[in-house]
DRENTORKOL-3810 file (N, C-alpha, C; in nm, 4 decimals):
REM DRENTORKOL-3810
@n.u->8.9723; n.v->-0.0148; n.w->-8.9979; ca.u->8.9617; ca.v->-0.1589; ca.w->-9.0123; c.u->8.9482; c.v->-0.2213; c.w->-8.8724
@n.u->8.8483; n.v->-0.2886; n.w->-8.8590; ca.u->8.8281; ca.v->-0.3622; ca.w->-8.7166; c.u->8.9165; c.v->-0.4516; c.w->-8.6902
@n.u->8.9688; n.v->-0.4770; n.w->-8.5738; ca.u->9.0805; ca.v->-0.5484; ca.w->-8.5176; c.u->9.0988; c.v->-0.7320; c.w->-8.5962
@n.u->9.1547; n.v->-0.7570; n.w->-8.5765; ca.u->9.1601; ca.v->-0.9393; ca.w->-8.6405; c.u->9.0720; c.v->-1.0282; c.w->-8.5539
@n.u->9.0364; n.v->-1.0058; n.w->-8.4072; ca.u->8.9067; ca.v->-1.0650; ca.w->-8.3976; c.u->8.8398; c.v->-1.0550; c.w->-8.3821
@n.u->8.7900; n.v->-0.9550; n.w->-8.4039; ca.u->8.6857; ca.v->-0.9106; ca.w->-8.4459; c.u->8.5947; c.v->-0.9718; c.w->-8.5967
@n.u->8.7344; n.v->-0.9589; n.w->-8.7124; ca.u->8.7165; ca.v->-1.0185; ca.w->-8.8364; c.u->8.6487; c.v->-1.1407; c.w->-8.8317
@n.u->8.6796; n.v->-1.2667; n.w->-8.7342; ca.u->8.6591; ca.v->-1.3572; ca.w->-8.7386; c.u->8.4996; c.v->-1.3797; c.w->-8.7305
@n.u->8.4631; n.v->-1.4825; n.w->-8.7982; ca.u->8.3352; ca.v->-1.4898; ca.w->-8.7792; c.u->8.3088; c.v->-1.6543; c.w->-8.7044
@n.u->8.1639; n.v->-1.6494; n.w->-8.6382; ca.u->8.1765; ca.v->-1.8351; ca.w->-8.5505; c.u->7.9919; c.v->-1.8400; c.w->-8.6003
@n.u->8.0070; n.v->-1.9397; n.w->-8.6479; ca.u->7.8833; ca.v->-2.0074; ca.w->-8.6881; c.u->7.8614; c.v->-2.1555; c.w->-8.5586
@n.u->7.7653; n.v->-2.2043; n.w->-8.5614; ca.u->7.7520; ca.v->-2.3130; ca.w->-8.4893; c.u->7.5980; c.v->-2.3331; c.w->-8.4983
@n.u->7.5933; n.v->-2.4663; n.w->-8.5062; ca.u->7.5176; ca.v->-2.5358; ca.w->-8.6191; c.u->7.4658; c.v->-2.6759; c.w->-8.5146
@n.u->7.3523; n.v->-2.6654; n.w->-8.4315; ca.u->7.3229; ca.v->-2.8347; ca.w->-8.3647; c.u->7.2056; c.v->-2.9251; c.w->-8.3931
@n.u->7.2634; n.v->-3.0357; n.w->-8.3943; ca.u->7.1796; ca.v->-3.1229; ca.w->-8.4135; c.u->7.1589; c.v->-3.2422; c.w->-8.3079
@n.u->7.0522; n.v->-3.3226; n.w->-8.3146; ca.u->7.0296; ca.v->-3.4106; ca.w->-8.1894; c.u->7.0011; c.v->-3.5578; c.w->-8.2873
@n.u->7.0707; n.v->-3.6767; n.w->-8.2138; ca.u->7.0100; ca.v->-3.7624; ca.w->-8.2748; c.u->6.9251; c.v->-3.8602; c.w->-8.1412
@n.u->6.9126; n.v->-3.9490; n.w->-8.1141; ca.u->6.8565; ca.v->-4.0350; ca.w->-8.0142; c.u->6.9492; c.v->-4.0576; c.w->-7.8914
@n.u->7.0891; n.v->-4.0629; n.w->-7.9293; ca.u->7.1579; ca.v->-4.0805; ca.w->-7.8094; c.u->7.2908; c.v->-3.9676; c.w->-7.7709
@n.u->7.2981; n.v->-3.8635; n.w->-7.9577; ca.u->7.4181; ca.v->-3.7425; ca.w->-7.8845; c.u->7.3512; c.v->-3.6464; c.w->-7.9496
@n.u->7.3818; n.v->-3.5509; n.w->-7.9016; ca.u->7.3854; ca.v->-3.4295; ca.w->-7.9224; c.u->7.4957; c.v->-3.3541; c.w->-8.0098
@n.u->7.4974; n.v->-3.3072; n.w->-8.1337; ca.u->7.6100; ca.v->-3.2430; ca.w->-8.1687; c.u->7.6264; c.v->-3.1201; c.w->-8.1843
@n.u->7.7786; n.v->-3.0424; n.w->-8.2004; ca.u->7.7474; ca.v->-2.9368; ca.w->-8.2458; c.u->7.8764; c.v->-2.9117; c.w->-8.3469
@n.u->7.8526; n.v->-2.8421; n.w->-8.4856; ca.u->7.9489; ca.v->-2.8419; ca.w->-8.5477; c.u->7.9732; c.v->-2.6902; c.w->-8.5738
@n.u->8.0803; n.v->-2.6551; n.w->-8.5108; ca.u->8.1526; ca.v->-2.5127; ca.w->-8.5368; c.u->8.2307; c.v->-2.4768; c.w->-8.6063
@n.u->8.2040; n.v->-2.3136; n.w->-8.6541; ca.u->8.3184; ca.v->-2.2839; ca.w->-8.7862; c.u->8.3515; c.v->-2.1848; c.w->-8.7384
@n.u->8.4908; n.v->-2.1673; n.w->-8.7349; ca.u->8.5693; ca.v->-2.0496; ca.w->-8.7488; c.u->8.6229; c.v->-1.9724; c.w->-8.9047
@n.u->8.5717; n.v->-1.8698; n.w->-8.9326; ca.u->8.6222; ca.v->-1.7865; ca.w->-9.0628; c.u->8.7121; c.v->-1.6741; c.w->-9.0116
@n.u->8.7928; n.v->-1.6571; n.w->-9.0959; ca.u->8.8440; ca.v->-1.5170; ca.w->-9.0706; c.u->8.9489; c.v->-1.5236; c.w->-9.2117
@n.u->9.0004; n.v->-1.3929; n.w->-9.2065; ca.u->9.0671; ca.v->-1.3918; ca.w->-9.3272; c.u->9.1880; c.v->-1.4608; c.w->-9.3207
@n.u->9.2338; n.v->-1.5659; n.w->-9.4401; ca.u->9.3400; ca.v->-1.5906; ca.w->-9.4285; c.u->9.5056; c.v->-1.5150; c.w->-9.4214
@n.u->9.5021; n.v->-1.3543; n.w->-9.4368; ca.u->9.5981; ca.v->-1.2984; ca.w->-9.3951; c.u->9.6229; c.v->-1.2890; c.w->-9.2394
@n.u->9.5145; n.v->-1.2641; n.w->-9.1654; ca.u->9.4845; ca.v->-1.2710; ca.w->-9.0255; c.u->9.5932; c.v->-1.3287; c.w->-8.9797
@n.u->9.6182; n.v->-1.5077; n.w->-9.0645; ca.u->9.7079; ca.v->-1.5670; ca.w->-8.9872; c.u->9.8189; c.v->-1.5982; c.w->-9.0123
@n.u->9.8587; n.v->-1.5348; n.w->-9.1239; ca.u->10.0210; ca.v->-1.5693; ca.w->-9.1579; c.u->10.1488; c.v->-1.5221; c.w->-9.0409
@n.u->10.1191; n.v->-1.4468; n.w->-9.0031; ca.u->10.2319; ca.v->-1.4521; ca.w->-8.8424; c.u->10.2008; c.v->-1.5636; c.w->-8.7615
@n.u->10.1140; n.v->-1.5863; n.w->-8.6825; ca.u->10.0558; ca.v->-1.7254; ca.w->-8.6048; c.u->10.1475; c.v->-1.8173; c.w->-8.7150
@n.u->10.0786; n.v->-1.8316; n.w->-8.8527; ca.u->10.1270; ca.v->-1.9558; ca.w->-8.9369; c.u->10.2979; c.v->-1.9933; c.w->-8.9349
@n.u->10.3494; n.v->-1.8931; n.w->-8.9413; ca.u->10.4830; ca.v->-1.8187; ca.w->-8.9121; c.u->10.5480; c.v->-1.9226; c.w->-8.7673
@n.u->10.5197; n.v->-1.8888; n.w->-8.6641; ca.u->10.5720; ca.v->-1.8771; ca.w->-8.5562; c.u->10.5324; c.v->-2.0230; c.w->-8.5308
@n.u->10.4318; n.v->-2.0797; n.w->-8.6130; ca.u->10.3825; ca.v->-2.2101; ca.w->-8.5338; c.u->10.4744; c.v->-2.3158; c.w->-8.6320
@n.u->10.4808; n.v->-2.2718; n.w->-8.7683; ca.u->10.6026; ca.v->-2.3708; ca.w->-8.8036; c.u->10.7446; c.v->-2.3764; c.w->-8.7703
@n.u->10.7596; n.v->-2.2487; n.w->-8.7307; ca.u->10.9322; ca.v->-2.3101; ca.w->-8.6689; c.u->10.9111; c.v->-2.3110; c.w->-8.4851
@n.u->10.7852; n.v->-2.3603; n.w->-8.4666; ca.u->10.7293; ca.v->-2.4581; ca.w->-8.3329; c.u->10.7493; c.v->-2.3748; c.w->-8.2032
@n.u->10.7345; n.v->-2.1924; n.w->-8.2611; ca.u->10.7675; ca.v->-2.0741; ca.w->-8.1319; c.u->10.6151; c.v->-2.0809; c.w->-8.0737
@n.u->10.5404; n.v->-2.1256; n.w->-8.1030; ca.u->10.4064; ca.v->-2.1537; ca.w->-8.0679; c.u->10.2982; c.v->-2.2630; c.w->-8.1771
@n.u->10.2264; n.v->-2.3501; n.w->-7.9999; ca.u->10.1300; ca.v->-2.4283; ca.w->-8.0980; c.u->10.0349; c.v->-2.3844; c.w->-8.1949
@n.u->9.9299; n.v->-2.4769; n.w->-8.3029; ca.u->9.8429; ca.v->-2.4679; ca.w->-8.3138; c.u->9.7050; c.v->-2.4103; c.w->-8.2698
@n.u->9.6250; n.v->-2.3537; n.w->-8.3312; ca.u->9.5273; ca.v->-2.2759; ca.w->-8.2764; c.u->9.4141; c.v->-2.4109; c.w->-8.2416
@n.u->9.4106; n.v->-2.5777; n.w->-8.3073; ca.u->9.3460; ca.v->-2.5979; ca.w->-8.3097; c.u->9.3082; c.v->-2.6803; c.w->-8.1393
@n.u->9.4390; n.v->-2.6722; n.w->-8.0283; ca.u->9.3894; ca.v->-2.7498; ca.w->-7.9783; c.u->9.3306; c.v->-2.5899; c.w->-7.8662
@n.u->9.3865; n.v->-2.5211; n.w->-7.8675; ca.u->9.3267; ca.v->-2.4283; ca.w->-7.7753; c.u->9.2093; c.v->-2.4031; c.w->-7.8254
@n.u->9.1419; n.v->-2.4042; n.w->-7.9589; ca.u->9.0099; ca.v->-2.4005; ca.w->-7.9734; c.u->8.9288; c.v->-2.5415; c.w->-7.8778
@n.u->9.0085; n.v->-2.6557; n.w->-7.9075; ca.u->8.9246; ca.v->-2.7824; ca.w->-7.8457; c.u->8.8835; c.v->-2.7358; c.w->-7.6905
@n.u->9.0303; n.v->-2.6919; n.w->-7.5947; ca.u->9.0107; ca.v->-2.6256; ca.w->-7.4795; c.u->8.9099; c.v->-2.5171; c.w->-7.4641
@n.u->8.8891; n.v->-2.4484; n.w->-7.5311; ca.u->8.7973; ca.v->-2.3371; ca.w->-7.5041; c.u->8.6551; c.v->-2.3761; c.w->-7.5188
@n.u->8.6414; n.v->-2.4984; n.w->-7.5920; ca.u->8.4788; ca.v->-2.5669; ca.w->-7.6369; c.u->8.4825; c.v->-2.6628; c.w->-7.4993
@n.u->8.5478; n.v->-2.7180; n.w->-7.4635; ca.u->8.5464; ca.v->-2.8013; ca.w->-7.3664; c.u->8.4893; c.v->-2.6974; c.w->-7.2151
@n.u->8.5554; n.v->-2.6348; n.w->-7.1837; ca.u->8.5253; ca.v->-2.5530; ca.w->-7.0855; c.u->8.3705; c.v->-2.4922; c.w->-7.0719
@n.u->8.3834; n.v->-2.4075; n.w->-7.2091; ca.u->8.2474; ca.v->-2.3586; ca.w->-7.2284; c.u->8.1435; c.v->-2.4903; c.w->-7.1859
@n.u->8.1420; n.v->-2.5745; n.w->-7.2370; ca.u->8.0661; ca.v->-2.7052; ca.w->-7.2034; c.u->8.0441; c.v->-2.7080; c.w->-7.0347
@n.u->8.1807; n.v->-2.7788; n.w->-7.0111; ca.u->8.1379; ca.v->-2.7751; ca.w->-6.8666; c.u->8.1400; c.v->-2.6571; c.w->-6.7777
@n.u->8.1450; n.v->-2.5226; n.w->-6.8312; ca.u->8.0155; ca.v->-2.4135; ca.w->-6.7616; c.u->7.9083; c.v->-2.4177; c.w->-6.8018
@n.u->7.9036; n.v->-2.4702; n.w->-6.8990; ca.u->7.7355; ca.v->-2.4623; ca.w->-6.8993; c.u->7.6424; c.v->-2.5810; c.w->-6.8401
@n.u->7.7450; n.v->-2.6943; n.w->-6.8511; ca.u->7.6720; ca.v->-2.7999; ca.w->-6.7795; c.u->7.6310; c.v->-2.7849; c.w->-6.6522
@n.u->7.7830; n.v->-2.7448; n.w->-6.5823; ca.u->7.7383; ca.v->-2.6806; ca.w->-6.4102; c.u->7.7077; c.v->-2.5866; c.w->-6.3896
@n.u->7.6382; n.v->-2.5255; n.w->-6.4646; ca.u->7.5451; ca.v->-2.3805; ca.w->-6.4622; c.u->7.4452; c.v->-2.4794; c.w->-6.4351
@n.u->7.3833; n.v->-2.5472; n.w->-6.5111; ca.u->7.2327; ca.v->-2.6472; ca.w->-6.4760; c.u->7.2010; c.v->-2.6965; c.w->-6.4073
@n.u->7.3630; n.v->-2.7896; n.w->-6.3356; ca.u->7.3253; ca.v->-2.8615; ca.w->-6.2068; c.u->7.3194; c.v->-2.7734; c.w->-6.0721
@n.u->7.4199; n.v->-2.6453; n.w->-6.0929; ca.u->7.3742; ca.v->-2.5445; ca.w->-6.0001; c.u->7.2282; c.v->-2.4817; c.w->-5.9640
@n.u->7.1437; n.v->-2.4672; n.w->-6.1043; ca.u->7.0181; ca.v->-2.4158; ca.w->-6.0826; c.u->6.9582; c.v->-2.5342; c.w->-6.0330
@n.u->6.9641; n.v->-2.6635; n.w->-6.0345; ca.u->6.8725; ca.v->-2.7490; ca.w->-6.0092; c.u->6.8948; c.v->-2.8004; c.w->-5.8526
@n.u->7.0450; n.v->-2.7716; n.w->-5.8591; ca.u->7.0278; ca.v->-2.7609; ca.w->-5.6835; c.u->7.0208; c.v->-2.6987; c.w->-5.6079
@n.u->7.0021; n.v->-2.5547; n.w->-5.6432; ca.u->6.9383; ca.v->-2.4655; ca.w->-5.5612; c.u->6.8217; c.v->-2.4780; c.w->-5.6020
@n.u->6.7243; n.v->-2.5324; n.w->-5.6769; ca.u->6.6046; ca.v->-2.5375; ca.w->-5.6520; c.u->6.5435; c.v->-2.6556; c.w->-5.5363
@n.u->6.6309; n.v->-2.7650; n.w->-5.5755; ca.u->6.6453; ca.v->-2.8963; ca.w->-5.4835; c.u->6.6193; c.v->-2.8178; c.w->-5.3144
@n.u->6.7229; n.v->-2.7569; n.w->-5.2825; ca.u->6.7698; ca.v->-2.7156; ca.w->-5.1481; c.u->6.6251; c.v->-2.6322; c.w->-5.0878
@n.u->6.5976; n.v->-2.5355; n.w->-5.1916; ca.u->6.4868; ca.v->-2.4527; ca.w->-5.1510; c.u->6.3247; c.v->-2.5363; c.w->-5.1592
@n.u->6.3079; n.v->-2.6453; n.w->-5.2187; ca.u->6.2058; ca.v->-2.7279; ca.w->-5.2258; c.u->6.1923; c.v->-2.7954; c.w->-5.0553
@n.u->6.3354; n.v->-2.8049; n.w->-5.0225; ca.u->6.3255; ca.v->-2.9047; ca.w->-4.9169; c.u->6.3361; c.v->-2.8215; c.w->-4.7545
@n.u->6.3860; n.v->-2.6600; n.w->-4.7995; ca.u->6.3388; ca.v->-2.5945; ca.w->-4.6716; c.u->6.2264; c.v->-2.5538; c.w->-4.7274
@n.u->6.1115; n.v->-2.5478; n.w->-4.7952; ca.u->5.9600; ca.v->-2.5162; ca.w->-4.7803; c.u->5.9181; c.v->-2.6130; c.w->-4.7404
@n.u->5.9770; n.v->-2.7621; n.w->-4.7380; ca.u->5.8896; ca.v->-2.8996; ca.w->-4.6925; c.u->5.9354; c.v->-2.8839; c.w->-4.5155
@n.u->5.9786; n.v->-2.7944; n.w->-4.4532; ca.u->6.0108; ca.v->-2.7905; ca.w->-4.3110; c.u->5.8649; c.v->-2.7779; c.w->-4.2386
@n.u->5.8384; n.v->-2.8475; n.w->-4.1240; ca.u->5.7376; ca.v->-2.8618; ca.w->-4.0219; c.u->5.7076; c.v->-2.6933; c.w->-4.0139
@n.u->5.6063; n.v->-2.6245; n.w->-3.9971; ca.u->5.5436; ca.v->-2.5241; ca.w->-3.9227; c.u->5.4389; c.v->-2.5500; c.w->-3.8464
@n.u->5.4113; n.v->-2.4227; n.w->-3.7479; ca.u->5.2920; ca.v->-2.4756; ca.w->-3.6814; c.u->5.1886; c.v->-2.3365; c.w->-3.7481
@n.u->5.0589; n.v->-2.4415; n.w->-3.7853; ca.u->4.9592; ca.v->-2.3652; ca.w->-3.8103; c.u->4.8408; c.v->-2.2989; c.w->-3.6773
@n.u->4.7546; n.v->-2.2251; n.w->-3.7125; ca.u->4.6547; ca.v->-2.1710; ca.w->-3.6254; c.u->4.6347; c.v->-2.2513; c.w->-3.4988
@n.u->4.6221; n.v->-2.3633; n.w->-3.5438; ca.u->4.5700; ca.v->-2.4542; ca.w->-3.4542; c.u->4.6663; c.v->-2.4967; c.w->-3.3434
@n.u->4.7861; n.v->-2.4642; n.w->-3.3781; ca.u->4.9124; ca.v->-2.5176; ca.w->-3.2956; c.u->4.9590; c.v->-2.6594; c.w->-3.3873
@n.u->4.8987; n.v->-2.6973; n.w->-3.4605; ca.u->4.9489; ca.v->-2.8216; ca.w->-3.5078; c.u->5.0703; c.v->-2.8331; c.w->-3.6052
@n.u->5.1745; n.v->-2.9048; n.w->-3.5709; ca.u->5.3111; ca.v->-2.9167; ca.w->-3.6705; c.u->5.3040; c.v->-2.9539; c.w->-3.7988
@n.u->5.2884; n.v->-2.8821; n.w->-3.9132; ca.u->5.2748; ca.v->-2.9881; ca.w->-4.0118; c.u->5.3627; c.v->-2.9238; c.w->-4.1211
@n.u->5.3747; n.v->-3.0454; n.w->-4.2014; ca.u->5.4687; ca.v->-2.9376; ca.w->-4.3202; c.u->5.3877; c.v->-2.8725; c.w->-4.4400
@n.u->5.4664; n.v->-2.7889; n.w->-4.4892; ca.u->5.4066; ca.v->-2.6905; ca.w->-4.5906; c.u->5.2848; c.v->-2.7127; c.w->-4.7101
@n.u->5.3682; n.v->-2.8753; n.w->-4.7362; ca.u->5.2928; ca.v->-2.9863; ca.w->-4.8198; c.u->5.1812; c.v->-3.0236; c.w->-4.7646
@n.u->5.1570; n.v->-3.0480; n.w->-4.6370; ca.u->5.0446; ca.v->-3.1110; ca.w->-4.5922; c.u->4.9525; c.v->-3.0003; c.w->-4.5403
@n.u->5.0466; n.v->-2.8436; n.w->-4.4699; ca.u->4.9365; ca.v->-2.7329; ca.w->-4.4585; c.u->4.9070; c.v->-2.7242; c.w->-4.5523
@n.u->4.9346; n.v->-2.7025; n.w->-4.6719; ca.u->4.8594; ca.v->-2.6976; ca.w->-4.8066; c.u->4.7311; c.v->-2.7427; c.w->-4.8561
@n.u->4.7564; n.v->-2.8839; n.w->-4.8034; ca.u->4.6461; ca.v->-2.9720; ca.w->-4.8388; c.u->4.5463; c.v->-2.9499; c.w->-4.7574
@n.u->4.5660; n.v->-2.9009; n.w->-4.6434; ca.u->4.4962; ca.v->-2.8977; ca.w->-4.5402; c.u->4.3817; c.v->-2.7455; c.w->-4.5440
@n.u->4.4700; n.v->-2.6739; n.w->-4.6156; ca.u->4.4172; ca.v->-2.5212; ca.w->-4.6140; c.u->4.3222; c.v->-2.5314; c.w->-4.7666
@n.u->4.2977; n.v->-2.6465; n.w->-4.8441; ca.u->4.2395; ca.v->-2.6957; ca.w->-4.9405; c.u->4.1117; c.v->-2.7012; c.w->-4.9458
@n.u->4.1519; n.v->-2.8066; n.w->-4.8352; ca.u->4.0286; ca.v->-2.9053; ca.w->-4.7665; c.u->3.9385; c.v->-2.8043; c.w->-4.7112
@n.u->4.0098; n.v->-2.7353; n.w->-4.6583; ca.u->3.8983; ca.v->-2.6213; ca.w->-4.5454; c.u->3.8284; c.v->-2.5337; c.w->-4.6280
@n.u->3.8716; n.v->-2.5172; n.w->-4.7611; ca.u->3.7952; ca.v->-2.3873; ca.w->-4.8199; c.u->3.7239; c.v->-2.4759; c.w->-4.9121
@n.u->3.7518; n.v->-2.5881; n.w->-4.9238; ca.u->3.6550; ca.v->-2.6717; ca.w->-5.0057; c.u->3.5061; c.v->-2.6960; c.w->-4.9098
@n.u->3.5224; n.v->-2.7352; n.w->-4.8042; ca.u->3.4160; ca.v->-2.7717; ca.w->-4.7061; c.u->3.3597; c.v->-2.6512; c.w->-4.6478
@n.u->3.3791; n.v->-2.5117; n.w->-4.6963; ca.u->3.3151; ca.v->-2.3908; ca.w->-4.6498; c.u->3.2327; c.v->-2.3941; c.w->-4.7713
@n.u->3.2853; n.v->-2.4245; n.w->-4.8814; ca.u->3.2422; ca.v->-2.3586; ca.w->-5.0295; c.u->3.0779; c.v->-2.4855; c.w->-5.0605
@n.u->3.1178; n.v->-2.5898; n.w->-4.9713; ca.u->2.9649; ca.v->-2.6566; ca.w->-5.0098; c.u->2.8673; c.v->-2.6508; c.w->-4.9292
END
């Protein structure tokens, strides 16, 4: 018999409307699973499972939120050392953005 959480099963279910985002989660598992927990939490030797579930959704959230703003600012950071001055052939300083444009121009005006 596989362990008790194993038993448990988690569904999650999202939907979007115009201004939230939801998500509605289910926890199953067998109701024998919890008659000790049920036990111990009415004569108050331990809380409820439901707020440490709230804690554990909360967290997950904000790792995943600052998982995103992490990727977007390391992309930020690396956008803005490729925009750094180099000097091209010519000796001239320019940045990456504008050698770009520049290395454009030149193969455009060979090509006509």
């Amino acid at each position: 018999m596989p362990p008790k959480s194993e038993r448990a099963k988690v569904e999650v279910k999202e939907s979007s409307t115009a201004e939230v985002r939801r998500f509605d989660i289910s926890l199953t598992a067998p109701l024998s699973d919890f008659q000790l927990t049920d036990l111990l939490r009415q004569r108050g030797v331990i809380s409820g499972l439901e707020g440490e579930l709230k804690q554990a959704v909360k967290q997950a959230t904000e790792g995943y939120l600052k998982t995103a703003e992490t990727l977007i600012s390391g992309l930020a950071s690396k956008a803005s050392t490729d925009k750094r001055p180099r000097s091209n052939s010519n000796g001239d300083t320019k940045s990456s953005a504008s050698t770009a444009g520049s290395k454009t121009v030149a193969t455009r005006e060979t090509e006509t």
